[in-house]
N, C-alpha and C positions, 0 to 999 in steps of 0.2 A: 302504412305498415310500421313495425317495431322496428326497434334499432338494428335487433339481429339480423332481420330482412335486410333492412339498408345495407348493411355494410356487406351482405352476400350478392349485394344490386352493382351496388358499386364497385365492389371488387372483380364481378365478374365484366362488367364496363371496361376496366382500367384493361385488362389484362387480356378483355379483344382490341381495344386499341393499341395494346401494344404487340400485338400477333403480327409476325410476319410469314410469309410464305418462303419457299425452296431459294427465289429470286433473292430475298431481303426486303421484297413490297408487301406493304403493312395491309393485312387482311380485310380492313378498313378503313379505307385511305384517308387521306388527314381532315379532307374537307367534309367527310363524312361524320368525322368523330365528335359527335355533338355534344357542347358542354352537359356536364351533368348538373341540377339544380334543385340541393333537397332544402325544401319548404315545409316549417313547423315551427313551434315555439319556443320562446328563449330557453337553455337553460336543456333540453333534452338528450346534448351529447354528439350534435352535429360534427361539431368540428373534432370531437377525440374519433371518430366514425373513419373520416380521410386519414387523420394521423394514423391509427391502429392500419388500416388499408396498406397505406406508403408501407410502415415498417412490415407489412408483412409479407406483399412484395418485393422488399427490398429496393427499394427507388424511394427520391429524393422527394421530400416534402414544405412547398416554401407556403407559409399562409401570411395570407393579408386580408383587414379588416377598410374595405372600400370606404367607409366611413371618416377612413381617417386621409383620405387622400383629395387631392384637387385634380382639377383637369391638368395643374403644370408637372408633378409630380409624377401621375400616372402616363402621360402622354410623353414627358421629356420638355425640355425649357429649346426654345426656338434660338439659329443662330445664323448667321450669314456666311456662305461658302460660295466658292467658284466653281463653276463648271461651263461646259462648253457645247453648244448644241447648231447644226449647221456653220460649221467653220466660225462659230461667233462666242465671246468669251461672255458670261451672266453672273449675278451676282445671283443666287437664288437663297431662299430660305430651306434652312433645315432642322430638325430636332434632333437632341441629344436621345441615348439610347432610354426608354421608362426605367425608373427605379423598379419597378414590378418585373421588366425583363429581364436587368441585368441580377436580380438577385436570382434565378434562376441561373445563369451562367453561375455566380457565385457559388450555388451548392453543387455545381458539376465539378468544379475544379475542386473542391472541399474535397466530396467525399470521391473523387472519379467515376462515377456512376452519370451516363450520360439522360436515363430516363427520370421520368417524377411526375409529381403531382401539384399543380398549383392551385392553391385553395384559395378564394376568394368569398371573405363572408360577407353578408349585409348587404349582398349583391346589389338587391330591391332598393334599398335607400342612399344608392349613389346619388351626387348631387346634381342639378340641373343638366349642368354646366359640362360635367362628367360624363352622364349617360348617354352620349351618340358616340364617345371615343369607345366607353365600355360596349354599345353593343355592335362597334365595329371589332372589339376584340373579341367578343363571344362569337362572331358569326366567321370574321376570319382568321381568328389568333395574332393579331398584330395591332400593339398600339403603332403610328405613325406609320415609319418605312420600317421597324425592328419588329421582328418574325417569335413567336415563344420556339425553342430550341424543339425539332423533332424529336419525338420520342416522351412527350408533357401530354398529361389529361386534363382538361380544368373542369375543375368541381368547384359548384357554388355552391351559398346557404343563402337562405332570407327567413325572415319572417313575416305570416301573415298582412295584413293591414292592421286587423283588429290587435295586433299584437304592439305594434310600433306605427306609430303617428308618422315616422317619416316615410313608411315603406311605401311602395307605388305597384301597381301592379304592369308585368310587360304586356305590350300589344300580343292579338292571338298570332304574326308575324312573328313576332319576337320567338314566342312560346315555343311555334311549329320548328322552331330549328336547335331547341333545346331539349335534352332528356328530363322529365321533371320526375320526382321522387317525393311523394309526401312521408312525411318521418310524423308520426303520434309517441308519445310517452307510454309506456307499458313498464309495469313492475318488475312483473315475473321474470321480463327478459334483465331489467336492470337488477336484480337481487343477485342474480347466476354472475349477471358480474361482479357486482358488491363484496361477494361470500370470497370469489376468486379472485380479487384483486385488493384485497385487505382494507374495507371497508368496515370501521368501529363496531362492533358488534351489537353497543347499545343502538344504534340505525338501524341495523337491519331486524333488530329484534323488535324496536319501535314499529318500523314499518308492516313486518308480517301481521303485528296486532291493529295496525289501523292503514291499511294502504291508502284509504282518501285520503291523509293526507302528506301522502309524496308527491305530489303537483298541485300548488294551485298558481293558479295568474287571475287576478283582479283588480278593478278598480276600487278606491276607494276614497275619502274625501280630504286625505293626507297623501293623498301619491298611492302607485300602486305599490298591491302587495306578493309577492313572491314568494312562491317555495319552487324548487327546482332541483333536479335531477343533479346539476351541476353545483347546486348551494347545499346538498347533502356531503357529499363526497367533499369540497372544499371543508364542510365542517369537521368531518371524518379526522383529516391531514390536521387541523388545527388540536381537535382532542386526542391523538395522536402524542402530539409535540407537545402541549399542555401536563399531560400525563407523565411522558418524560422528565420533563424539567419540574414537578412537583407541585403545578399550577393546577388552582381548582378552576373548572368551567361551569358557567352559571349561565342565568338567561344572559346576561349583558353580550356575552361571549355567542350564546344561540342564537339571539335573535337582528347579530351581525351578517349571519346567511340565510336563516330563516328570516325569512323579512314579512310574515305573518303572524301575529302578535299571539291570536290563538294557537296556529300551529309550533311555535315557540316556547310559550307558556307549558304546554303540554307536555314537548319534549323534554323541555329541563327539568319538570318534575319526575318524568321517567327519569332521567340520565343518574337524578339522585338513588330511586329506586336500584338500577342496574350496577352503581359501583356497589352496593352491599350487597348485589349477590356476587359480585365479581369478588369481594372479600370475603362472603360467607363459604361459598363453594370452592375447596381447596382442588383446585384444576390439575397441576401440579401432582396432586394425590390420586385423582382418580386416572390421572394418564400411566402414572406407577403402579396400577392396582392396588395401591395404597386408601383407598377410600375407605371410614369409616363406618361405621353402621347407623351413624346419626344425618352422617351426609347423604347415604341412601335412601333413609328415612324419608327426611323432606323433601328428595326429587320425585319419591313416588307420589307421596303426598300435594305435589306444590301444584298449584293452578296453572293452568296451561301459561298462560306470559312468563310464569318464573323458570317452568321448565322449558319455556322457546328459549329463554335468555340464556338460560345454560348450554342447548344448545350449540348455541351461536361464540360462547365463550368456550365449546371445546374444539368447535370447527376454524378460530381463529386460530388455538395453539397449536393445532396439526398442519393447518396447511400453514402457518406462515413459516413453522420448521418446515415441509416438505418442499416449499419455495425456495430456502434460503439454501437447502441441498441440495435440489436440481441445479439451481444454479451455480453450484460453490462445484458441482461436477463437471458441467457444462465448463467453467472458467478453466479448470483444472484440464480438463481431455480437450480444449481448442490451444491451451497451453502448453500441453503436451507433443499433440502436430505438430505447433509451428517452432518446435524447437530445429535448430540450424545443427546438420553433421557437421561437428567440428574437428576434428585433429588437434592436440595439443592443447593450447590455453585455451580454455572456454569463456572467460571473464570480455573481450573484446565484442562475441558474438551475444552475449546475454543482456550485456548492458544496450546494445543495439535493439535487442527484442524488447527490453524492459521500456526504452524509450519508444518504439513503436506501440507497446500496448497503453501508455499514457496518452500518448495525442489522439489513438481512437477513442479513449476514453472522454478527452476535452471534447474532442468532434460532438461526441452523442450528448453530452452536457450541452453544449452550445445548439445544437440542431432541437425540431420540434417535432421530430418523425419519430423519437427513439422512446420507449415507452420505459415505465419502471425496473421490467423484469430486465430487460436487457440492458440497462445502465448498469442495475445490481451484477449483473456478470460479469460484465467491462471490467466491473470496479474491481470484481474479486480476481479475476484473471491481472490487471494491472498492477495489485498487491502481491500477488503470488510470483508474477514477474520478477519485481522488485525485491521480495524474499528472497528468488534462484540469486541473483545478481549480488545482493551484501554477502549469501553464503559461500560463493566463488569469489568475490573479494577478500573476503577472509581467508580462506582456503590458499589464494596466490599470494597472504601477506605472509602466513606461516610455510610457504615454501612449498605448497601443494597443489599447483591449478592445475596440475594436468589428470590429478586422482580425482576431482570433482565431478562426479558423475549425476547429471542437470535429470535426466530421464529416468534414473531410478526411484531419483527422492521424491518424483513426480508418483510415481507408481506407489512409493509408500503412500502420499498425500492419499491418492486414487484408494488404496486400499483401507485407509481410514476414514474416508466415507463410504464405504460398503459397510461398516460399522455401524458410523454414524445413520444410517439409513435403516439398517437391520436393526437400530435402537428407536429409530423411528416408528417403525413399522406395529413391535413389540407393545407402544405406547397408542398405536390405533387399536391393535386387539383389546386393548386394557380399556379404552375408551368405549368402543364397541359392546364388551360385556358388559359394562357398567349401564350403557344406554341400554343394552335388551330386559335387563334385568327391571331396573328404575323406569324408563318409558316404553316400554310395549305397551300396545295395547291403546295410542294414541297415535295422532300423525308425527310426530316429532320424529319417532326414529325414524320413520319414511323421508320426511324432509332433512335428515342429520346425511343418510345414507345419498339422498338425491346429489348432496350439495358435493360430498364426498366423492360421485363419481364424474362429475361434470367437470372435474378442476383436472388441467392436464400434466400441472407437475406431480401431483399427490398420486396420479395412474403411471407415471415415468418409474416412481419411487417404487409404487408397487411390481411391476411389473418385474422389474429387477429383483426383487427382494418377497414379494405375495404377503399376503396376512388372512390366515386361516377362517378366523374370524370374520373380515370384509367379503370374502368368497361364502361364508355359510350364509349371512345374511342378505345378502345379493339374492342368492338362488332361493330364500327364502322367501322373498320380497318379490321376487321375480313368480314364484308360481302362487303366491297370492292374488297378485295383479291377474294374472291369468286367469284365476277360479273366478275372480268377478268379473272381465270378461266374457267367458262364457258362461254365468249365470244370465249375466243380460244378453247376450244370444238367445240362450233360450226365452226368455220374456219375450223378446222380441219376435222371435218365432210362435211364441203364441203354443206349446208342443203340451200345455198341461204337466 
C-alpha cells in the first residue's frame, strides 16, 4: 500500500488500541494489541508515517533506531539485590529499568500525556544477541521485569532482505502475533504532500516531468545507489537555506542526496533551468494582477515543463502565505483563550503566560512528534506572548498597568489578519485568472486547481474569506470531469 493507506492503517491501529469502554478496559486488551510492523524500502517515509500519526492523536512519540542498541542497553545492565523467599534472605540478580522504557516514562512526565507511540525502526536487523530480548518485548511488552507504560502502541519498521544485508527475516511464529503493513513508494501520494508541505518547487516540477526517477535503489560496483523519497525532501530544506543565504546549489550539493549520478546529473541541470524561470516570471506581478503582456505571452506559449514550473512556483507563493496565516491565526486565537481574567495589574499574569508559551515551544523543539506546522504556531503564539508582556511592561513603567488591555490588542492583531487573509485571497483570484487565461486548455490548470484544493490551510483561509474565482473554476472543473464521465458511461454502455 501507499503511504496514505499506511498511515490510515496505523492510525486506525493506534486509536483501537487506545479505546476503552464505560468500565476504563481497553476494547482491546493489551495482550491483544499486536505490535504493528511496516515493511519497505529505505527512504519511503516510514518513520514521518508514526510521527505525523502520534501528533495527530496527540500522544507521545519516542523512536529508536534498534540498530543502534545492544542487548545491555535495551534489556538494562544486571545487578545484585536482596530479597527474601521462604523465611530465607538471597542474594538474586536483577536489571536496571531499559533505556528504551524509561524514555518512555520520560516523555510522559515531559509533555503529561500518559499515552504514545513507540517506534522502533530496523526492527529486522537487531543483533544476534538482542533478538530473543526484542521478541520477548514484541510478544509481551517488557524488556526484563520493566513493563512499557499502559496506554503505548509499538510500531515497527524494517526493511526487506534485498534492501539491507543485515536484515533477517522473523519466523512465521514470530509473524502471526504481529500486524504486518507492507508500505511501496508512490508519487502521486507523495507530490499531495510535497505541494502541501513546502517542498522546492524545482522537485516537484522535476518530478511530474520524469516520475521514474523519484525512487531508485541499486546495486552498483561503487556501492549502492540511492534516490529516495527522504533524499528528495532533505534536498528540498537544503535548497531552501541555500537560497536564503545567497548560496548557489550545483551537482556537488545534489548529488549529496541524490546519491545517483544520472539522476543527479539530470536534476542539476533542471534546477539551472527552473531558477530562470523563477527570475523570468515575475510571480509577485501576476499574484497582483500586475502581469504583463509579454509574461502572458510566453506562458501561453511555453512548453508544457515551463509552464508545470510556473505552476508549481505560484502554488508555492499561495500556499506558503496561506500556511504562515492559518497559523499566525491559529497562534493568535489559542493566545487569545488562554489569556488569565485578571483584576488590576496584568504584567504578573502575562509574564506567566508568556513563560508557559516558551517551554511548550522548547518541548516541541526538543520532542520528535511535533511536525513543522505546529512548531511554526508554537513559535508565533510564543512571540506574540512575548509582545503582550514588553507592552504591559511598558504600560506599568509609565504608570498605566491597570489600562492595558491584553484582549483587545489581541482582537486588533485578529482583525488584521482577516485583512491579511482577504489580501490573500484577492492574490489567488489574480493567480486563478492569470492561469485560465494563459493555461486552459491543458492539464496544468487542473493540476494548479487539484493541488489548491487538497491543502488544508489554503481551504481554512478560504473558507473564512471565499474567492470568487476558486469557486467558478471548481464548478467548472467539476462539471467537466462529469461530461467525461458520462461520455464513458455511455461507451460503455454500448447505447450508439
Amino acid at each position: 500500500m501507499n503511504i496514505k493507506s499506511a498511515i490510515e492503517q496505523v492510525t486506525g491501529a493506534v486509536r483501537a488500541y487506545l479505546a476503552t469502554d464505560e468500565h476504563g478496559l481497553y476494547l482491546v486488551p493489551e495482550r491483544m494489541q499486536r505490535p504493528i510492523i511496516m515493511m519497505g524500502p529505505p527512504g519511503i517515509g516510514k518513520t514521518a508515517i508514526v510521527s505525523q500519526v502520534a501528533e495527530e492523536l496527540g500522544v507521545n512519540f519516542v523512536s529508536y533506531s534498534i540498530t543502534h542498541h545492544t542487548r545491555q542497553s535495551a534489556l538494562g545492565l544486571p545487578y545484585i539485590s536482596e530479597a527474601e523467599f521462604g523465611g530465607r534472605s538471597w542474594r538474586v540478580s536483577r536489571y536496571t529499568m531499559s533505556e528504551i522504557i524509561a524514555a518512555t516514562y520520560d516523555a510522559i512526565e515531559a509533555s503529561g500525556v500518559r499515552e504514545g507511540i513507540l517506534f522502533l525502526d530496523e526492527i529486522n536487523c537487531a543483533s544476534e544477541t538482542l533478538m530473543p530480548a526484542m521478541l520477548q518485548f514484541l510478544q509481551y511488552k517488557t524488556f526484563g521485569e520493566h513493563a512499557l507504560p499502559h496506554g503505548w502502541a509499538i510500531v515497527c519498521a524494517g526493511n526487506p532482505p534485498e534492501y539491507n544485508r543485515a536484515a533477517r527475516d522473523f519466523d512465521p511464529a514470530m509473524m502471526d502475533r504481529m500486524k504486518r503493513i507492507d508500505v511501496e513508494p508512490d508519487l502521486d501520494v507523495w507530490m499531495d504532500y510535497a505541494v502541501s508541505h513546502g517542498v522546492h518547487p524545482a522537485i516537484t516540477s522535476y518530478l511530474a516531468n520524469k516520475p521514474k526517477n523519484f525512487y531508485r535503489v541499486r546495486a552498483s560496483v561503487t556501492g549502492p545507489r540511492l534516490v529516495t523519497a527522504r533524499g528528495w525532501e532533505d534536498l528540498s530544506r537544503m535548497l531552501v537555506a541555500y537560497r536564503h543565504e545567497g548560496l548557489g546549489a550545483g551537482m556537488e550539493l545534489v548529488s549529496q542526496y541524490l546519491q545517483d549520478k544520472e539522476v543527479a546529473e539530470d536534476f542539476s541541470l533542471y534546477l539551472e533551468l527552473f531558477e530562470r524561470y523563477q527570475d523570468d516570471y515575475k510571480v509577485d506581478q501576476i499574484l497582483a494582477g500586475a502581469a504583463g503582456p509579454e509574461i502572458a505571452r510566453r506562458a501561453r506559449e511555453a512548453r508544457f515543463d515551463e509552464r508545470l514550473a510556473l505552476v508549481n512556483l505560484l502554488l508555492e507563493a499561495l500556499l506558503s502565505g496561506a500556511h504562515e496565516a492559518d497559523a499566525e491565526r491559529e497562534a493568535l486565537t489559542r493566545l487569545r483563550e488562554d489569556l488569565p481574567e485578571a483584576e488590576g495589574e496584568p504584567l504578573p499574569l502575562l509574564e506567566e503566560l508568556a513563560q508557559g508559551c516558551q517551554a511548550e515551544l522548547e518541548r516541541a523543539r526538543s520532542g520528535s512528534a511535533c511536525g513543522a506546522r505546529r512548531q511554526l504556531m508554537l513559535a508565533l503564539r510564543a512571540e506574540a506572548a512575548e509582545r503582550l508582556r514588553a507592552q504591559a511592561a511598558r504600560a506599568a513603567a509609565g504608570g498605566r498597568a491597570g489600562g492595558f488591555d491584553a484582549k483587545g490588542h489581541l482582537d486588533e492583531l485578529l482583525r488584521a489578519e482577516d485583512l491579511r487573509e482577504e489580501a490573500l485571497a484577492a492574490k489567488l483570484d489574480c493567480a486563478l485568472g492569470f492561469a485560465d487565461e494563459c493555461l486552459s486548455g491543458g492539464q496544468e490548470l487542473l493540476l494548479f486547481m487539484t493541488h489548491l484544493s487538497v491543502d488544508p490551510s489554503l481551504m481554512r483561509v478560504l473558507t473564512r474569506h471565499g474567492s470568487a474565482e476558486f469557486v467558478r473554476q471548481s464548478t467548472r472543473l467539476m462539471l467537466h470531469e462529469r461530461g467525461e464521465d458520462l461520455a464513458q458511461l455511455v461507451d460503455e454502455l454500448d447505447l450508439g
